[in-house]
C-alpha positions in Angstrom: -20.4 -43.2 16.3 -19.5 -41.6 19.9 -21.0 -38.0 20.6 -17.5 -37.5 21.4 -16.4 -37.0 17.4 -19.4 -35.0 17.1 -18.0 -32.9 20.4 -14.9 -32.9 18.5 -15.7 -31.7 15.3 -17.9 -28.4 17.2 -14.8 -28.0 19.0 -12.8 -27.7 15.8 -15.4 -25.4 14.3 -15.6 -23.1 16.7 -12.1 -22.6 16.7 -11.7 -22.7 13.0 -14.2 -19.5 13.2 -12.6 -17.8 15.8 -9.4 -18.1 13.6 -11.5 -16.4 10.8 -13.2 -14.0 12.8 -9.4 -12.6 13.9 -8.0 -13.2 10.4 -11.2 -11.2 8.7 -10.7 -8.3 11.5 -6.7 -8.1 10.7 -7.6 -7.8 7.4 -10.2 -5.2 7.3 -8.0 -3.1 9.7 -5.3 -3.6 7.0 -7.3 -2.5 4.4 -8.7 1.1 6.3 -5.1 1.3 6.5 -4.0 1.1 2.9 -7.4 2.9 1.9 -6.2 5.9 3.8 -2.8 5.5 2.6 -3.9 5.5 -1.0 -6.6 8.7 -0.2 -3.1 10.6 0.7 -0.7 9.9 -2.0 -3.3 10.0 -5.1 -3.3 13.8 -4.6 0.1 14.1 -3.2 1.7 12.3 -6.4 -0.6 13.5 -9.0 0.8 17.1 -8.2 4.0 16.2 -8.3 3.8 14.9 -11.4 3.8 18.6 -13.2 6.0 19.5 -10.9 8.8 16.9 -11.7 7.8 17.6 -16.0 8.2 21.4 -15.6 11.9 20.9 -14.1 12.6 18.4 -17.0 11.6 20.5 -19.6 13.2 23.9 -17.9 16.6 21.3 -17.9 16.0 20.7 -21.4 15.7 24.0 -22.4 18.5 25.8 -20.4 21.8 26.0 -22.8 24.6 24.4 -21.1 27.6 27.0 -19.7 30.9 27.0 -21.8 33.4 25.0 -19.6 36.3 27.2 -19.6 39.7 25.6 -20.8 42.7 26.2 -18.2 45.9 26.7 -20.7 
């Protein structure tokens, strides 16, 4: 065999883990992202929760007004 295969397969290599090198430093930029994301709306949806129960249950328990009859 040539040393040019061998040449041609380190060339692919080194670009196949350059590719991975980007792809894996996308991806862990991605994921600080969502991370923060998710450290933000726990709290922010877990008290709106009780918020959104106490209005239902106030709806519930408010007695509808007459609707009064034109005649």
């Amino acid at each position: 065999m040539s040393v040019t295969v061998y040449e041609s397969a380190l060339e692919q290599a080194k670009n196949d883990l350059t590719w991975i090198t980007r792809e894996f430093e996308r991806l862990r930029l991605r994921k600080e992202l969502i991370e923060k994301l998710v450290d933000v709306l726990t709290p922010l949806i877990s008290n709106l929760n009780p918020v959104e129960e106490l209005a239902a249950s106030h709806e519930a328990a408010a007695p509808e007004a007459p609707v009064p009859h034109e005649g």
